[in-house]
C-alpha positions in Angstrom: -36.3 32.2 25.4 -37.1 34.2 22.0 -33.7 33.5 21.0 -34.2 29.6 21.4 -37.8 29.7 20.1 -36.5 31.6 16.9 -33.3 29.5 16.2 -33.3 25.7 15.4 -32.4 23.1 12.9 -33.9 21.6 10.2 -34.4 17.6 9.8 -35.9 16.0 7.3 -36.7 19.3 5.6 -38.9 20.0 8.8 -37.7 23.1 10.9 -37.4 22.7 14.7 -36.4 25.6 17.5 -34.2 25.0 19.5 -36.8 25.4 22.9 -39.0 22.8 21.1 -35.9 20.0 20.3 -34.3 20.6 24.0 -37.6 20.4 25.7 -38.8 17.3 24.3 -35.5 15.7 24.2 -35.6 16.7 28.4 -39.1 14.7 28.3 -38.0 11.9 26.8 -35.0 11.4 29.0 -37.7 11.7 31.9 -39.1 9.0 30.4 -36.0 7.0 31.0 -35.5 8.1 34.4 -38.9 7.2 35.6 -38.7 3.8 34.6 -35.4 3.7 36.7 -37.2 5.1 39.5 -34.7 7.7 40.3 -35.1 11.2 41.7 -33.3 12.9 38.7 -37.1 12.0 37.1 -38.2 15.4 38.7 -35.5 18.2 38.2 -35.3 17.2 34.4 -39.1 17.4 34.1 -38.7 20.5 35.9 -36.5 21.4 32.8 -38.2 20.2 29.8 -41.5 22.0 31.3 -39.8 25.8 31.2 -39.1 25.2 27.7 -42.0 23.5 25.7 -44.3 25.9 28.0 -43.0 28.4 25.4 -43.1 26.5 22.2 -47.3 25.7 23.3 -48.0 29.5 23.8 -46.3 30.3 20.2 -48.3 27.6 18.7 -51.6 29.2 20.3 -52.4 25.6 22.2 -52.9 26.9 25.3 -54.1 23.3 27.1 -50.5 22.1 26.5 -48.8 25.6 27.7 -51.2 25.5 30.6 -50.4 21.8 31.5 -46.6 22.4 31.5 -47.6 25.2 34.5 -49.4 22.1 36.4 -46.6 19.7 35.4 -44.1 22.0 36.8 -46.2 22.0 40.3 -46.5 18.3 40.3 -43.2 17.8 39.4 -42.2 19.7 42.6 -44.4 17.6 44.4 -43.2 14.3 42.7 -39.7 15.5 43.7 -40.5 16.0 47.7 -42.6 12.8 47.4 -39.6 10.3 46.1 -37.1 11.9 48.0 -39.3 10.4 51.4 -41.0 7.5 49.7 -38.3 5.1 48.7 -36.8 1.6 48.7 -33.1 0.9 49.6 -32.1 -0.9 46.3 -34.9 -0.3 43.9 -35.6 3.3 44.5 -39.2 4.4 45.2 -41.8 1.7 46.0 -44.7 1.3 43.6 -48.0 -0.8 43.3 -50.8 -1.1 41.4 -53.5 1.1 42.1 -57.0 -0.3 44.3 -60.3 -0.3 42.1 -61.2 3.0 44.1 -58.4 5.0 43.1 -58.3 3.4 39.6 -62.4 5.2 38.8 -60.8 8.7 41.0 -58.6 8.5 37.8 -60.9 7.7 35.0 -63.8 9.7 37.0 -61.3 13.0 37.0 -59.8 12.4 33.5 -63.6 12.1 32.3 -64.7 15.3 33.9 -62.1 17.3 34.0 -61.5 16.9 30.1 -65.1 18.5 29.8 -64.6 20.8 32.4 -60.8 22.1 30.5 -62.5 22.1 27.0 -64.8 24.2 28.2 -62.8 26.8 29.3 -60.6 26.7 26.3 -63.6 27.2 24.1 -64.8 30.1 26.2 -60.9 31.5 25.8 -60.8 30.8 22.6 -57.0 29.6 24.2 -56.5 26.7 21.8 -57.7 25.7 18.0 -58.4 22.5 19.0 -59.8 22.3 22.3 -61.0 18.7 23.0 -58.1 16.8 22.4 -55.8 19.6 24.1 -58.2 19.6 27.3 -57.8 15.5 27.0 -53.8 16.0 26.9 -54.1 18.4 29.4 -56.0 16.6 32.0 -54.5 13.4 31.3 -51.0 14.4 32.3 -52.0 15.6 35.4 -53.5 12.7 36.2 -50.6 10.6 35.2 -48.1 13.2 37.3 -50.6 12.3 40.4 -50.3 8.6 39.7 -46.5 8.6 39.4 -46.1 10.9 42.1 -47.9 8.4 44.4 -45.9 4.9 42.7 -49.0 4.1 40.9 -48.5 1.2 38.2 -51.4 2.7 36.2 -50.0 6.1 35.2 -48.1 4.5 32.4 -51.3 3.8 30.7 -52.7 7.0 31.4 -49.5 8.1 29.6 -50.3 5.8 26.6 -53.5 7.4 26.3 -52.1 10.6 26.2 -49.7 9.9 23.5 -52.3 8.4 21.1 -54.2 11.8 21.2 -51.1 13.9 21.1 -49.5 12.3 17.7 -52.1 13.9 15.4 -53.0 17.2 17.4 -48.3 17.3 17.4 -49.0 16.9 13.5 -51.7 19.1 12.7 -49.9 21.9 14.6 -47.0 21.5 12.5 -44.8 20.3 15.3 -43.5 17.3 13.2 -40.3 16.8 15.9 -42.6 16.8 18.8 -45.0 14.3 17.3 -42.2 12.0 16.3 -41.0 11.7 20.0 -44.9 11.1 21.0 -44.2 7.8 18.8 -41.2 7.0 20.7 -43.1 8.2 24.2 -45.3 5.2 23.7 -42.7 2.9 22.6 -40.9 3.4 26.3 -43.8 3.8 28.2 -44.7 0.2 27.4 -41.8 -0.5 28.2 -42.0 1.6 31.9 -45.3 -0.2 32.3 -44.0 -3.6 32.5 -40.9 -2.7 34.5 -43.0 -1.2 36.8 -45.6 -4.2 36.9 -42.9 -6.4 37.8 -41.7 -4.4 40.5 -45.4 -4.0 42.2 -45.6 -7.7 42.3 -42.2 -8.1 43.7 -42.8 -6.1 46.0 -46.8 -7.2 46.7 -44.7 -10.6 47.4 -42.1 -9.1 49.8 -45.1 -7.7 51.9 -47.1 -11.1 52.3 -43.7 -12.4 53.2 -43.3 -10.1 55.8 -46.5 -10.4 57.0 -46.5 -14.4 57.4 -43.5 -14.2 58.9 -43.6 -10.9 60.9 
């Protein structure tokens, strides 16, 4: 890992490792994945998590090395989830969340972005612990969502991205910040795929039901 967090490329006159480029270019392809709902989502994540949890600890934000640890759990979850929780042609079944489950996520996001910052100050793990803790907890949320077909992690994932561009940028990592940009870009996209396949599927269930 030393060797790929000391060797890169430079682009644009910005320098980039090598752990930093293959890890976030492993997250972005996750983001394709996901919105095709197959179960290569997980093993890739699995991937790009191993390496940017090393480009976070050399950059001294430990909120995003810590969240790659929790990523890497949920992603093993996600994984065993899919592979049981799936639709013959469209790949796993997803729906918008219920009102309940919707405040669970803004209730654990809220608190648990306290609760994170908190402990990062007390570490003194991370220059900028706010927005780190926000990152932090906000991508487990959005793992949880996802892991359960909920509609609503793709916003939870927009959120994340608009705090992560400008902590990316004041930590210097220019190449991770740019793919933030193109995060959000593709999760909007992800988020009306997925809407569309709740309500096809919302559909298919009333049918069944009338009819059944």
């Amino acid at each position: 890992m030393e060797f790929l967090l000391h060797h890169g490329v430079t682009v644009f006159g910005q320098w980039i490792s090598i752990a930093e480029l293959a890890g976030q270019v492993f997250a972005l392809a996750v983001v394709f994945l996901a919105q095709r709902r197959t179960l290569w989502t997980w093993p890739v994540q699995v991937g790009a998590t191993v390496l940017l949890f090393s480009v976070y600890v050399s950059a001294h934000l430990g909120g995003l090395a810590g969240r790659q640890i929790a990523i890497l759990l949920i992603s093993l979850y996600g994984w065993w989830a899919w592979s049981r929780r799936t639709d013959p042609v469209y790949g796993v079944v997803v729906r918008k969340g219920r009102w309940t489950e919707r405040a669970v996520m803004l209730g654990a996001f809220a608190v648990g972005t306290v609760a994170m910052a908190l402990v990062l100050q007390a570490l003194d793990a991370s220059w900028a612990p706010w927005p780190d803790a926000a990152i932090f907890i906000g991508t487990l949320v959005a793992f949880a969502a996802q892991g359960v077909g909920l509609v609503e992690f793709w916003g939870v994932w927009l959120m994340v991205d608009a705090i992560g561009v400008p902590l990316q940028i004041s930590s210097g990592l220019y190449f991770s910040a740019a793919i933030y940009v193109v995060f959000a870009a593709l999760v909007i996209h992800g988020w009306v795929t997925w809407n569309r396949s709740a309500r096809a599927a919302a559909a298919e269930d009333r049918v069944t039901a009338v009819t059944g």
